[in-house]
C-alpha positions in Angstrom: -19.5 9.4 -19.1 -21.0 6.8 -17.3 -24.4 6.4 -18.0 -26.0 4.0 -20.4 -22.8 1.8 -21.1 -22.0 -1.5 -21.6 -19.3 -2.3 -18.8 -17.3 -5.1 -18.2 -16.0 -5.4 -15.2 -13.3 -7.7 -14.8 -11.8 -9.5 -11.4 -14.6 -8.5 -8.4 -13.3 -8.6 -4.9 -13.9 -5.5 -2.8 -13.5 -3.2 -5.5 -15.3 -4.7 -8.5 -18.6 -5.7 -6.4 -19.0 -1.8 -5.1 -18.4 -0.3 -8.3 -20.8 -2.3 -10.0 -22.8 -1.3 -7.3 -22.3 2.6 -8.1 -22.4 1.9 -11.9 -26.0 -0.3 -11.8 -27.7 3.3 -10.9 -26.9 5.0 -14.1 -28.5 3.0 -16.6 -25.8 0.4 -17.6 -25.7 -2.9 -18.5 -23.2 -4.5 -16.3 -20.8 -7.9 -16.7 -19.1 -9.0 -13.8 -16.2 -11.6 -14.5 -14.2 -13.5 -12.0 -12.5 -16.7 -12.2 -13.2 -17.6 -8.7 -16.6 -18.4 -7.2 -17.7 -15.4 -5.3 -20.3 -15.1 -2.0 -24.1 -16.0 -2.8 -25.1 -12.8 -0.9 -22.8 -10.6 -2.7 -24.0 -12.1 -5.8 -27.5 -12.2 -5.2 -27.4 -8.5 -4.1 -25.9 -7.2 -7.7 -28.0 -9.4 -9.6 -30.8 -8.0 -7.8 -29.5 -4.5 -9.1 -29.8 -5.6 -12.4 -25.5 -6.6 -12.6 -24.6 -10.1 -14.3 -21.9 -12.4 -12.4 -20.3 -15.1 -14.7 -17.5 -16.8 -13.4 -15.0 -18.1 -15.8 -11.3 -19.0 -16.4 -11.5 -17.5 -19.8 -12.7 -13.5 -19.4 -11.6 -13.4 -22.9 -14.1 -14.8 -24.6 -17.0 -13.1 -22.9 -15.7 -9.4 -24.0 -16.4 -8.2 -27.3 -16.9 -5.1 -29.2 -20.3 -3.7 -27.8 -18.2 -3.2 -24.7 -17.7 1.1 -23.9 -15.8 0.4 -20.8 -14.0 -2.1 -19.3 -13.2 -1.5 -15.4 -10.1 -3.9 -14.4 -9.0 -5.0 -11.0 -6.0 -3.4 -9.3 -4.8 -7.5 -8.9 -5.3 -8.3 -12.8 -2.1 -8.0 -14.7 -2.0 -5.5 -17.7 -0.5 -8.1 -20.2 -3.4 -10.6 -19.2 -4.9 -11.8 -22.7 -8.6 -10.2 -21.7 -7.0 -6.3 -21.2 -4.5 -7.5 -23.8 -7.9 -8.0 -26.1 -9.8 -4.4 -24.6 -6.5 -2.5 -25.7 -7.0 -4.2 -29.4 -11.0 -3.7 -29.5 -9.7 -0.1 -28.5 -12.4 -0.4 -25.3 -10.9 1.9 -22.2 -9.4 0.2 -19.7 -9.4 1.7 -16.1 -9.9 1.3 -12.6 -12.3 1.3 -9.4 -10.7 4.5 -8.5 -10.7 6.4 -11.9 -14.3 5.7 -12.4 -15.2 7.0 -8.7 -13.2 9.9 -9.0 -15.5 10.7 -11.9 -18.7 11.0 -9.2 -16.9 13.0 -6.9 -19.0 16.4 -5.8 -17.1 20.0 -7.1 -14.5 21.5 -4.7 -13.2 18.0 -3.1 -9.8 18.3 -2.1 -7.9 15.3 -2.8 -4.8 14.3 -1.2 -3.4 11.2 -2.7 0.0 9.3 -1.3 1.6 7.2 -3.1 5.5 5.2 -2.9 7.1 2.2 -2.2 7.3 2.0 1.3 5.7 3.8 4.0 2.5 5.0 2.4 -0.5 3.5 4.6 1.8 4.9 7.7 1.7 8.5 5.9 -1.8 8.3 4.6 -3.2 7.0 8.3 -1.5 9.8 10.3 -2.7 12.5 7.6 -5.7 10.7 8.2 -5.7 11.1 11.8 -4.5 14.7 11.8 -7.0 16.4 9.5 -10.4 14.2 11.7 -9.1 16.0 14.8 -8.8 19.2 13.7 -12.6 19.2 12.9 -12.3 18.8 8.9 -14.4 17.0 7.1 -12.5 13.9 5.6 -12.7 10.7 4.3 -9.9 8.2 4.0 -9.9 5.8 1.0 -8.0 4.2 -1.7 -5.1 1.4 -1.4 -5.9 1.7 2.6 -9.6 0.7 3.9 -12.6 1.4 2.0 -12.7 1.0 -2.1 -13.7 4.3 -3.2 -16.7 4.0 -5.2 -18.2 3.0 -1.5 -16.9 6.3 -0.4 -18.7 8.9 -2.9 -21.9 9.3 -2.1 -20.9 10.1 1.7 -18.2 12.6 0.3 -19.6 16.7 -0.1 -18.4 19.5 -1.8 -15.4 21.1 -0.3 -14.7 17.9 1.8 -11.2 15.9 2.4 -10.5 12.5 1.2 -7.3 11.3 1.6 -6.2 8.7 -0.3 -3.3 5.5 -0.7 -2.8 4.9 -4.2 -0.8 1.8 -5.2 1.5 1.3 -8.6 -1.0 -1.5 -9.0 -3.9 1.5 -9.0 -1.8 3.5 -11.0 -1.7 1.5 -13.9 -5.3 2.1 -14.8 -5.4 5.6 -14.3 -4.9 8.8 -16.1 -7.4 11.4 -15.3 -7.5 11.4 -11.0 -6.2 14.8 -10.1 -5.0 15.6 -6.9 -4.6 18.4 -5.3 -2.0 17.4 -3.1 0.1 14.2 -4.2 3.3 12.4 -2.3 5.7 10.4 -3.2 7.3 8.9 0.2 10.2 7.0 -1.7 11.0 4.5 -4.6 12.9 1.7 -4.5 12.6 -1.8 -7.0 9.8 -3.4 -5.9 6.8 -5.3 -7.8 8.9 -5.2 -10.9 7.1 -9.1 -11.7 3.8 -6.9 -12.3 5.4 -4.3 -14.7 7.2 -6.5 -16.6 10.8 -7.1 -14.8 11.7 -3.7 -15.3 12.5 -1.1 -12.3 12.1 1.9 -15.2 7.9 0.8 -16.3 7.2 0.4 -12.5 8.8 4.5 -11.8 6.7 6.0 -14.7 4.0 4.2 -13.7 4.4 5.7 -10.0 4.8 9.4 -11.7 0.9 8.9 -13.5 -0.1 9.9 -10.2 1.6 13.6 -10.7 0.8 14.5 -14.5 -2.4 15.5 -14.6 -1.6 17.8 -11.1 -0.6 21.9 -12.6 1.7 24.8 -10.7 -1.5 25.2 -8.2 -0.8 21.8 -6.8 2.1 20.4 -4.9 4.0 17.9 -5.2 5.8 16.2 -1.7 8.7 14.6 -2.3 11.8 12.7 -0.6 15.0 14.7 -1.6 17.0 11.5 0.0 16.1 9.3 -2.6 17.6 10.0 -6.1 14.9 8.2 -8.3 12.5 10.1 -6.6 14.2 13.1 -7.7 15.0 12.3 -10.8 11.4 11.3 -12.3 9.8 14.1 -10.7 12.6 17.1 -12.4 9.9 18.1 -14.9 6.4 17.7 -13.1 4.2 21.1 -13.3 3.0 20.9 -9.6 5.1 23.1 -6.8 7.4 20.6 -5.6 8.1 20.8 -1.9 11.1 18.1 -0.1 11.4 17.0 2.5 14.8 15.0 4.0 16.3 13.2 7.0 19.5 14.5 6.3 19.7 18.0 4.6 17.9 21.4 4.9 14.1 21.2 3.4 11.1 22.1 3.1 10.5 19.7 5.9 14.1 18.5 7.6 15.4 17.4 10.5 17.4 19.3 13.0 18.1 20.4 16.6 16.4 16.7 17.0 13.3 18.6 16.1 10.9 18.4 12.7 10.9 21.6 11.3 8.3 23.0 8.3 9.2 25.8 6.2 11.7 26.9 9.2 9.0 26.2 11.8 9.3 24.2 14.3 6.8 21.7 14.7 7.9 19.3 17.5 10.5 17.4 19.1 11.3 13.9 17.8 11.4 12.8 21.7 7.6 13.7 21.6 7.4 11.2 18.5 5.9 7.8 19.7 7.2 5.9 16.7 11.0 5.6 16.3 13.2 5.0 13.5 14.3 7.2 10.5 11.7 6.2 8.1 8.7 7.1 9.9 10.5 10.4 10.9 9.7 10.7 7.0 6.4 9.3 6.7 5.6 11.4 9.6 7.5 15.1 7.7 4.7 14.1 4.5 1.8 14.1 6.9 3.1 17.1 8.8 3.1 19.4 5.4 0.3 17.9 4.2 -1.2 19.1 7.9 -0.1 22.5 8.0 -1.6 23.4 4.4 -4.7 22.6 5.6 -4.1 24.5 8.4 -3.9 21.9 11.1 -2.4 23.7 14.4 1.3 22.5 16.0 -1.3 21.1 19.0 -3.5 18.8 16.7 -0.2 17.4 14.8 2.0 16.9 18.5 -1.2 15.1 20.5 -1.4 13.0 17.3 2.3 11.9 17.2 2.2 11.1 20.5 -0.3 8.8 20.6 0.4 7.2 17.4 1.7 3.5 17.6 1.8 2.2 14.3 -0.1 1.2 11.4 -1.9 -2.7 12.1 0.6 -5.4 10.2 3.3 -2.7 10.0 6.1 -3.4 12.6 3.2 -4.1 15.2 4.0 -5.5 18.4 2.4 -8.5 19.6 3.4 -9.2 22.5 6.4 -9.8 24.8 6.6 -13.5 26.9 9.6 -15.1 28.6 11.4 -11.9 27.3 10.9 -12.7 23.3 8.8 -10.2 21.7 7.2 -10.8 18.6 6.4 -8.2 15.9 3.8 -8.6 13.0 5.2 -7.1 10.2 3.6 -8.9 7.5 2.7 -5.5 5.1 6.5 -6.1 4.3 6.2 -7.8 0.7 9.2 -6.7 -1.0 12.7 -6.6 0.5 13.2 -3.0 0.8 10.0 -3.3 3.6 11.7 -6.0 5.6 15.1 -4.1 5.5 13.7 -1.0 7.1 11.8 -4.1 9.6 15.4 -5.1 10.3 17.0 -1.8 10.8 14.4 -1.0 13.5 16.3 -3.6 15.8 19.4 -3.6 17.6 18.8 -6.8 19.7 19.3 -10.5 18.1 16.5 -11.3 15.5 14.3 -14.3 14.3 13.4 -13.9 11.2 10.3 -15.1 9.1 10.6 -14.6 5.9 8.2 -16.5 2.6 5.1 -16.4 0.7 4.6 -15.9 -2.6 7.3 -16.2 -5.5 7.5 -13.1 -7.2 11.1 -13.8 -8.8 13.2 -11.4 -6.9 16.3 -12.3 -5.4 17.0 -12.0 -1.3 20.4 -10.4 -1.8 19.3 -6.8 -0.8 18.7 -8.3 2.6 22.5 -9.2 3.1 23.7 -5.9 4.5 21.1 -5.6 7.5 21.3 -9.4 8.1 23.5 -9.2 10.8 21.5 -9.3 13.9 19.6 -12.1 12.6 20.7 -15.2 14.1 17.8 -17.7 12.6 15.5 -17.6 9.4 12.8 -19.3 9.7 11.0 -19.9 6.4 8.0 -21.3 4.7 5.5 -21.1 1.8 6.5 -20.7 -2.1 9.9 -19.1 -1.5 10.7 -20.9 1.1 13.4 -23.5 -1.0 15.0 -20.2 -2.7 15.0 -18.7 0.7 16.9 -21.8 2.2 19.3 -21.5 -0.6 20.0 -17.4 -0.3 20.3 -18.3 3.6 23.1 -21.4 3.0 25.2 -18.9 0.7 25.0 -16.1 3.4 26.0 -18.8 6.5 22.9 -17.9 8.0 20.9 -20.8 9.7 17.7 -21.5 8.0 14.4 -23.4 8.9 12.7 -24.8 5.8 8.9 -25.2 7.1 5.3 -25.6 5.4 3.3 -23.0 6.9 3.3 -19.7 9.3 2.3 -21.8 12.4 4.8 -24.1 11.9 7.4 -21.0 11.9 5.9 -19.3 14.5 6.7 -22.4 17.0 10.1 -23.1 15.3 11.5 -19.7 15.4 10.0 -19.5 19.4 11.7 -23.2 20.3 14.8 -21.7 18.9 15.1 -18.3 20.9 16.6 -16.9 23.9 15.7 -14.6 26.3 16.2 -10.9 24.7 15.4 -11.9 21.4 13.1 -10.4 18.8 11.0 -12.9 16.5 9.9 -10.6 13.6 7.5 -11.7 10.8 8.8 -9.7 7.6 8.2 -11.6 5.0 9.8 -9.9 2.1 7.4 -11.5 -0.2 3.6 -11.1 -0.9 1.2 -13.2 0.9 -1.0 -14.9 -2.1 0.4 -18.2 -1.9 -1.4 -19.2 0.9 -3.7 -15.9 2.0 -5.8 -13.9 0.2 -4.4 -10.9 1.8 -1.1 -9.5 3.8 -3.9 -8.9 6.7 -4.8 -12.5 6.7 -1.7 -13.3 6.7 -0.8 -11.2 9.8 -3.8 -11.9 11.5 -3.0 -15.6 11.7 0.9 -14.6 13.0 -0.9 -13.0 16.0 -3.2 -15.6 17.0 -0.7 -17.9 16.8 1.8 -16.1 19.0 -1.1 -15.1 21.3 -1.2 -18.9 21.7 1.8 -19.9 22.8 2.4 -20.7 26.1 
């Protein structure tokens, strides 16, 4: 499928330079396009493998109709003129992920999480689990390595977990899984799939239809959308809730799994409702591949947290700070502010996606400051003067970071959770967060 075929491989970050890699040892002639200057190493090396780099603000005219394949970033909107043009030329479009699935060996048993919220914590603690019970697996996907890295390490019969984002999704229709999740949906990234909350859902449900009544399906019975898009699926659908009886449920302050119980929450070193849930999807996931109650308990209670994710930075004249900056849509930063019972500083800002703030008002009341910054930061000041919420209108992160500290008191929290992607001024949410921690690690 993919041997001796002209690709074009647009957008190259992580994931277009290593599958251009993996593609330049089959025989193909390979384009790379980016509109951004890219490393000389990194360029050097796939040009030494036989793979052309151009870089060019106009990708359109470059693909034509000798094309077979064209591989699209994750980043790289679908109704961008060059994909729009692929679609026309009738050239398949597709992902990093679909193409490496294609190389996987026979018997690999794919377990692939996917949702709105809380999927790197779910994919990193199944992660966790399944490495110290002795199986052999690979984590990959949305989280960590790009996959086409990840293949020729991977062997018949292993693991490989997986975080798979709508952005993924998008460009993929084949990847099977054997085990798939959907943690919970909720309207986010709706600028990417055109405004609308119904294109971004069946986009999230391309990660169950290829999956038949061997598979299984995990999936949040709290959340009604979830439900809802799910009703028809082929795969054994398993719940799991915070609130009612499940497949995986809470009760007797205890996680129970198919009327076992697995552990108390008090053993749990994470708090809070919704990584009780993340924490349910890696516990059935677990306990199918026959993880033992042991392995799952001396996980949890060692487990702190994801990096970025409600991580704690550290705690000085009695402020602590949190580094939440994976929050990029407003459901992400209400779960950050339902975490918190003492008075909160909150940073919010980045990049302008065109959603509104108003989801925010009914867990804004512990917040006694917003700091704010970056591309949002003007609609931010305007959402906080409607709301009577004092707001700090500020250029960058550091400049926050000082603002929000000069402005506490002793018992307060000063949480980064931006509620908006990071792209403005960082090439990544990590960046983004790595900078909030120097800068509070600063501060004197």
């Amino acid at each position: 499928m993919f041997e001796h075929k002209k690709i074009f491989i647009f957008g190259m970050a992580r994931s277009g330079y290593e599958v251009a890699k993996l593609l330049s040892h089959y025989h193909n002639d390979i384009l790379v396009v980016d509109g951004k200057e890219q490393p000389e190493e990194l360029v050097k090396e796939l040009n030494s493998l036989g793979v052309n780099v151009v870089i060019s603000e106009q990708p359109e005219e470059l693909l034509n109709e000798h094309y077979d394949i064209m591989v699209k970033n994750p980043g790289i909107i679908k109704t961008h003129p060059c994909v729009q043009k692929a679609h026309q030329l009738k050239i398949p479009v597709m992902n990093e992920v679909e193409v490496a699935y294609h190389f996987l060996p026979k018997g690999v048993h794919i377990i692939a999480i996917t949702g709105s919220n809380g999927k790197t914590t779910t994919t990193t603690i199944t992660y966790e689990m399944l490495k110290l019970a002795g199986l052999p697996v690979t984590l990959g996907g949305n989280i960590g390595t790009p996959m086409s890295k990840l293949v020729s390490e991977i062997k018949e019969n292993d693991y490989l977990v997986m975080e798979i984002s709508d952005h993924q999704l998008v460009d993929m229709n084949e990847f099977h899984p054997h085990i798939a999740v959907l943690t919970n949906l909720s309207p986010v990234h709706l600028d990417f799939h055109g405004n609308s909350y119904e294109a971004y859902k069946q986009t999230k449900k391309k990660l169950f239809l290829p999956m038949d009544e061997q598979d299984i399906a995990i999936l949040n019975l709290e959340n009604e959308d979830v439900v809802e898009l799910t009703k028809d699926i082929k795969a054994e659908k398993r719940y799991f809730s915070s609130q009612k009886d499940a497949y995986a449920c809470i009760k007797e302050n205890a996680i129970y799994v198919n009327q076992e119980r697995i552990l108390s929450l008090d053993d749990i070193r994470v708090k809070g409702t919704h990584n009780y849930e993340n924490i349910m999807c890696a516990i059935m996931i677990a306990k199918e591949c026959g993880v033992s109650n042991e392995v799952i308990k001396e996980i949890l209670e060692s487990f702190v947290g994801v990096e970025h994710r409600l991580e704690f930075v550290r705690k000085l004249h009695d402020r602590e700070f949190y580094n939440d900056s994976k929050s990029t849509n407003n459901q992400s930063t209400i779960t950050a502010l339902q975490a918190f019972h003492s008075p909160v500083i909150l940073l919010l800002g980045g990049l302008d996606r065109g959603i509104p703030f108003d989801d925010l008002t009914p867990y804004m009341g512990s917040v006694t400051h917003v700091v704010c910054y970056g591309e949002t930061k003007d609609k931010i000041k305007e959402y906080c003067d409607k709301i009577g919420k004092d707001c700090v209108v500020l250029n960058n992160l550091e400049e926050s970071v000082h603002a929000a500290y000069n402005l506490s008191n002793e018992g307060d929290t000063i949480l980064l959770s931006p509620a908006c992607a990071s792209w403005d001024q960082y090439h990544t949410f990590e960046e983004r967060g790595e900078e909030f921690k120097k800068v509070v690690e600063e501060l004197k």
